[in-house]
N, C-alpha and C positions, 0 to 999 in steps of 0.2 A: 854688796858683792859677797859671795859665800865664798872661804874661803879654799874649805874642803874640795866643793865643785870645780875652781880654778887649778887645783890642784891636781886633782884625779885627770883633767881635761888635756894639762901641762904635760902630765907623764904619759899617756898614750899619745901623744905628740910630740916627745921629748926627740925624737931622731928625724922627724920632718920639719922639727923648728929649726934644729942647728945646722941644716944644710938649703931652708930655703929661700935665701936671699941669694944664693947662687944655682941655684935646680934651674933646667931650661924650662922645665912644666908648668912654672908657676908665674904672674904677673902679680906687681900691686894693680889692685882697683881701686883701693879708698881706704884713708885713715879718718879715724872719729876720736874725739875727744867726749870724753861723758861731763856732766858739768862739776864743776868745782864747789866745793859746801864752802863751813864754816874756816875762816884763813884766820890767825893772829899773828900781829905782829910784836913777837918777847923774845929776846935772846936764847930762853931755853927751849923753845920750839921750833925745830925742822921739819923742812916737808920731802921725801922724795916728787922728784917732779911729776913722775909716772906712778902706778902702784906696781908696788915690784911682793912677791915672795916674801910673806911678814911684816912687810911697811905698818905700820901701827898709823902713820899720818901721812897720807900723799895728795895731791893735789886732786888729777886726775887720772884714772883708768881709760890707758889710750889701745883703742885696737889698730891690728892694720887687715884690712881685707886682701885675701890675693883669689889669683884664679882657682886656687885648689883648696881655700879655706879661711876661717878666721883667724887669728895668731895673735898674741900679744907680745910684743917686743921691746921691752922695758930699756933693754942695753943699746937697741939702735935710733931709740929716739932723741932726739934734742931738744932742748925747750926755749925760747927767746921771751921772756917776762915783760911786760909793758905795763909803765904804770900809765895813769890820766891826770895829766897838768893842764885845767880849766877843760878847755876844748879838742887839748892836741893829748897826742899818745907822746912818752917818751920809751926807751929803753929801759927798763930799771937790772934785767941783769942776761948775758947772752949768752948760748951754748953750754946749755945747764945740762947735765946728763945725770946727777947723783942729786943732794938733796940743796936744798935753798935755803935761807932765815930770810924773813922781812921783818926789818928794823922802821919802817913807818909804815901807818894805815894811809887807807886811800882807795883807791878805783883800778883795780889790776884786769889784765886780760893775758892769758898766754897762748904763742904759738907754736905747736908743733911740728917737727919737720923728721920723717921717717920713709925709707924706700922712695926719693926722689917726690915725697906730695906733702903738702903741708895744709894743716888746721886750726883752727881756731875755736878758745873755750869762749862763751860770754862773758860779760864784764863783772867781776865779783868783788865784794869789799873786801878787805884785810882790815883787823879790829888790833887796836891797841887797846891791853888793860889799863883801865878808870878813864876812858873816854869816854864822852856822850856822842854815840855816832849819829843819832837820829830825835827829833820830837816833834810831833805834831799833830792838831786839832785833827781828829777822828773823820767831819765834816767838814764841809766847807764853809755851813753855818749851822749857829745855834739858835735856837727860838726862844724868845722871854715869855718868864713862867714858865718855863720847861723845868724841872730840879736837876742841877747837875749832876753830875758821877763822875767817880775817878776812870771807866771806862770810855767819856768822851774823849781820850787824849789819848796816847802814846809816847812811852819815852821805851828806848832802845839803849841800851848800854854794855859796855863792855866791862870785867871784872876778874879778879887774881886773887885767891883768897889764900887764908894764911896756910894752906899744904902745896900751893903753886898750883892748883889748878886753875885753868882759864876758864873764862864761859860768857856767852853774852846770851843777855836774857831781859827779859820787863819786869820779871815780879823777885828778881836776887833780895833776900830778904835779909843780906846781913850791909843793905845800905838803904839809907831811909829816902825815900821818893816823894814830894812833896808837890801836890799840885793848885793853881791859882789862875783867878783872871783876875784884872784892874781893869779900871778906865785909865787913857794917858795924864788926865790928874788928878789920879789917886782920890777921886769923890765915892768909889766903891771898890774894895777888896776881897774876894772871895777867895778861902784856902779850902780845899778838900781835905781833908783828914786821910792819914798813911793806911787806915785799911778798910777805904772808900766810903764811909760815910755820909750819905747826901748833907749838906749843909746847908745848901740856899739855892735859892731857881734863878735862874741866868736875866739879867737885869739889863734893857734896851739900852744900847748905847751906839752912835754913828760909830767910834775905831771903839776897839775891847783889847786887850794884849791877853795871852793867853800863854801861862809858862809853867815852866818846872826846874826843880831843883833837888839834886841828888846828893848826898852826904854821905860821903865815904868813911868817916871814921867821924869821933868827937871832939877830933882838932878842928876849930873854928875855919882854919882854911881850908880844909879836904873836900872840897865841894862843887858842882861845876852847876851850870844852869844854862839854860836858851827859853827866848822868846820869841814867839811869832804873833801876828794880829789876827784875829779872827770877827766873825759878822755875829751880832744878834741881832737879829730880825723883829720885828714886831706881826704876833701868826695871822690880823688879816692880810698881808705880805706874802703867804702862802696859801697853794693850792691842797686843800684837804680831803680826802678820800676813807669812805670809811670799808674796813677791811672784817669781814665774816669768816669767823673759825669757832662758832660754835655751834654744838650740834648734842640730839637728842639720840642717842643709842642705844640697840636695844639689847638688854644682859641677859641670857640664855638662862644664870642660874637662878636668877630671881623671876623671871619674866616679865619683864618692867623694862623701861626705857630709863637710861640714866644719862644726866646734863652735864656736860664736859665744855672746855677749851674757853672761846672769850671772843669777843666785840671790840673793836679798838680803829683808833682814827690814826692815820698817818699824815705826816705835813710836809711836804714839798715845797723847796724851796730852789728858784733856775734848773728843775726838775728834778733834781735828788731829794732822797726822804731825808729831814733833817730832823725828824720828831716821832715820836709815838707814843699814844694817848690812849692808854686803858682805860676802856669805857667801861665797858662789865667784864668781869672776869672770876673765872673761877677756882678757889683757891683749896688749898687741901680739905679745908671742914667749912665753908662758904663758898657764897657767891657773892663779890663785892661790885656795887655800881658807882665808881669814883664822883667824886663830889662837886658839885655843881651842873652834874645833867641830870636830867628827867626822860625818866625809863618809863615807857609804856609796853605792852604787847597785843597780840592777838589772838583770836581762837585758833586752833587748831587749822590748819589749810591743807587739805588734802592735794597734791599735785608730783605730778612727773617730772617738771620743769626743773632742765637741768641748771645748777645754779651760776653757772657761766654765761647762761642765755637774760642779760640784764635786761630785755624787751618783755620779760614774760615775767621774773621775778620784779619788775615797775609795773606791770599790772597784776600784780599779786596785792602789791603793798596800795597801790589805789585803790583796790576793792574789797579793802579794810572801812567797814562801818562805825563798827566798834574798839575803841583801845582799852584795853583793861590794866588798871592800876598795878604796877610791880610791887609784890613783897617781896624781898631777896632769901627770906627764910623759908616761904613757902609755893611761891611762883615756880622755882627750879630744881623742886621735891619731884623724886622719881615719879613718872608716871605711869597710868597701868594703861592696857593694851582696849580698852575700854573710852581710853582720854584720848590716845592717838590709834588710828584707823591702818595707818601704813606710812607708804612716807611722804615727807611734802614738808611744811613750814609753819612757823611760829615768826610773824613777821615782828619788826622791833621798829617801834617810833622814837626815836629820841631827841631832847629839844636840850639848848646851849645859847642863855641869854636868851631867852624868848623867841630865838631861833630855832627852828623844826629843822636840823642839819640833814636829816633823813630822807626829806620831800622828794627828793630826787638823787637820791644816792641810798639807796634802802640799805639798812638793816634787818638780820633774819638768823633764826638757830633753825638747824636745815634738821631732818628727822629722817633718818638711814632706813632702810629695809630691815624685814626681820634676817 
């Protein structure tokens, strides 16, 4: 909300607001509430309940429509605050017209009541500082042999640092965030390192726990933590799919075609992707083909087929005779306009344990127009 605009908008309105809640001309039609952001709950922060004129903190900016315009009326509104105990709504505070404190977090919703109609905001958090309001596995599962990262998780927390300001955030860097799985008897431990370090690839197990722990200061006790359980799967358990983004383009200043983007498998698992697996990719000054498949390619394949059409790009990759052996230093060197014709394909076989994973799910670096 700008507030200049509200302002400028206020004052050539300024003689039609303050008389029309009484004018015969005018009806309500409808009050709106806009949604409500970031709430905390600390004794030094208040909220107007509405935004009023200067409010630096208000909840929300409530309008009310009538027959002859939009209006905001900050002084006629009232607000009934609701918090969420388990299931049910209670009161938490009624006939609010100026500003509010909330002294606990939790699940609030408020309702407005202005020009005989009333509304309703969504249901928003209020955050206590040095709470953990949120943590949880990223997925729903993890695939072994995958390498961790501290980006599989989430932790959400609230904080007050030493000039009083509030702020809830993931990555507040003046409290140390510590992430881990176990098994439930402790026969494997895996800690992520605070500025995400791959450490270890996620190890099969029926239950995993999956947690985090926050340290607020270097008193032993300053600290909160949660756990939840999470799935490692073992990946023939999942449906795998392999995913084509690379492509041969052609560079105007040099006159060559130059090889970008990357190959990579995705793993599904009760149908969400729980994994992804770079297969070839390419990197600022290489091309790297990850370790344990077998890269082959093709000649050049001249073709229209558009690469969405998987009926045409499977009989592309069938009517491959020849595979020709990848070198990664010089297979994906710029090529001249001599090597490729126009556009069309460079099809990709690739094999995983003596498995041909491609046979029927092709691989391909696609080759653009000039």
């Amino acid at each position: 909300m700008k507030k200049s605009v509200l302002f400028v908008l206020l004052l050539s309105l300024l003689f039609i607001v303050s008389c029309s809640n009484t004018s015969n001309d005018s009806k309500p039609v409808g009050l709106f509430a806009e949604r409500v952001g970031q709430v905390f709950a600390d004794d030094a922060w208040s909220y107007d309940v509405v935004y009023k004129d200067s409010s630096s903190r208000y909840l929300s900016e409530v309008i009310v429509n009538l027959s002859n315009g939009t209006y905001r009326y900050p002084s006629s509104v009232k607000a009934e605050i609701f918090k969420k105990n388990g299931e049910t709504w209670g009161t938490y505070k009624k006939d609010v017209t100026g500003k509010v404190t909330f002294t606990e977090s939790g699940v609030y919703k408020v309702k407005y009541t202005a020009e005989g109609m009333t509304t309703e905001t969504e249901e928003f958090n209020v955050y206590k500082p040095g709470e953990i309001i949120d943590f949880y596995a990223t997925k729903n599962a993890y695939v072994e042999g995958i390498p961790m990262q501290k980006t599989d998780f989430s932790c959400t927390y609230c904080y007050k640092d030493e000039n009083g300001n509030i702020g809830i955030t993931s990555t507040y860097d003046k409290a140390k965030i510590d992430y881990y799985t176990k098994t439930p008897d402790y026969s494997f431990v895996t800690a992520l390192s605070h500025d995400g370090t791959i450490q270890e690839n996620y190890k099969y197990g029926e239950t995993v726990k999956a947690g985090v722990i926050v340290t607020f200061s270097d008193e032993a006790y300053d600290f909160d933590m949660k756990e939840i359980e999470i799935k490692v799967v073992q990946q023939k358990d999942c449906d795998a799919f392999i995913k084509n983004y690379a492509y041969f383009s052609y560079n105007k200043s040099s006159s060559d075609y130059k090889f970008s983007g990357s190959i990579y498998k995705v793993l599904y698992y009760e149908g969400r992707p729980v994994a992804k697996i770079d297969i070839l990719n390419k990197t600022e000054t290489d091309v790297e083909i990850t370790v344990g498949y077998t890269v082959k390619i093709s000649d050049f394949i001249l073709s229209d087929a558009p690469k969405s059409n998987t009926e045409r790009i499977q009989a592309l990759y069938n009517g491959v005779t020849t595979w020709n052996s990848v070198d990664p230093k010089t297979t994906f060197a710029n090529k001249s306009t001599s090597e490729i014709e126009g556009a069309g394909y460079y099809m990709i076989q690739i094999w995983k344990d003596g498995v041909e994973i491609t046979a029927n799910d092709p691989a391909f670096i696609r080759v653009s127009k000039k």
